[in-house]
C-alpha positions in Angstrom: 145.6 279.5 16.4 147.5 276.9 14.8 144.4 274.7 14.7 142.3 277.1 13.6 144.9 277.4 10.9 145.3 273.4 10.1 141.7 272.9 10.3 141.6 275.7 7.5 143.9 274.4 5.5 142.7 270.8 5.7 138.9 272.0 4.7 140.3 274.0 2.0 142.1 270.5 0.7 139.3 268.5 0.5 137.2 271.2 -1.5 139.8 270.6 -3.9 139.1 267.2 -4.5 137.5 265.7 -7.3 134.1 263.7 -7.1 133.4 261.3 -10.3 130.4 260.0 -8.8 128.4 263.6 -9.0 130.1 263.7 -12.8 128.8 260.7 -13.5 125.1 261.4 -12.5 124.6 263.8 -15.5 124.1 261.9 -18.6 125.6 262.5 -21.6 122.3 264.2 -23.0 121.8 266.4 -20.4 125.7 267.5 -21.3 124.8 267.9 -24.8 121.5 270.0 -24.3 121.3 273.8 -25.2 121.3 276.5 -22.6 117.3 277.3 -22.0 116.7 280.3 -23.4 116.3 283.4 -21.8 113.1 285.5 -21.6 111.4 288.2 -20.0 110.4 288.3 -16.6 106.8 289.7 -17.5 106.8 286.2 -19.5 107.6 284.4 -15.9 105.5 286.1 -13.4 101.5 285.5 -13.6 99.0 286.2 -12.0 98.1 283.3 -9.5 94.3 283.7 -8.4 94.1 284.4 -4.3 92.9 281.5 -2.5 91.0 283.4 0.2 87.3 283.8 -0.4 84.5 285.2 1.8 84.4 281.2 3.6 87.9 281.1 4.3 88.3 282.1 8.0 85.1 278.9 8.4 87.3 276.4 6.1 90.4 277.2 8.2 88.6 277.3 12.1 87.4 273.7 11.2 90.9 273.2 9.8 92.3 274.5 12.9 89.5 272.5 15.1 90.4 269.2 13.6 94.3 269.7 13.9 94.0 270.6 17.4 91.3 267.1 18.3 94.1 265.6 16.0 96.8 266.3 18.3 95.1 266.1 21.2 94.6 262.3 20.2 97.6 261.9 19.6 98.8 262.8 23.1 96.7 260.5 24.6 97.9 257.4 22.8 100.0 255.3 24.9 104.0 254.8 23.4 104.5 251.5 22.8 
């Protein structure tokens, strides 16, 4: 119990701790930029076009097919 309790203690410490490196990686400009505005979500979402079509279970056997001569390639190579 008492370690669990150090161990806490200690983790909670070091969460305190500063770290100028990361405050260093923003530049000045990004510092100085304006919030991005805020808009609707309607604005956000799109419609994305479906990328399955009428050949898609053919173009992912032969996917599937290649993968698997792929691998099975691959376990016959000898480690070096």
């Amino acid at each position: 119990m008492r370690f669990l309790f150090s161990l806490t203690f200690l983790v909670a410490i070091a969460a305190c701790a500063a770290f100028p490196e990361v405050d260093q990686a923003v530049s000045d400009d990004v510092k100085k930029a304006p919030y991005p505005a805020l808009v609707p979500v309607e604005q956000v979402l799109t419609e994305t076009p479906t990328r399955l079509d009428e050949n898609s279970d053919e173009a992912i056997d032969a996917r599937v097919t290649a993968l698997q001569r792929r691998a099975e390639a691959l376990r016959r190579r000898p480690v070096e």
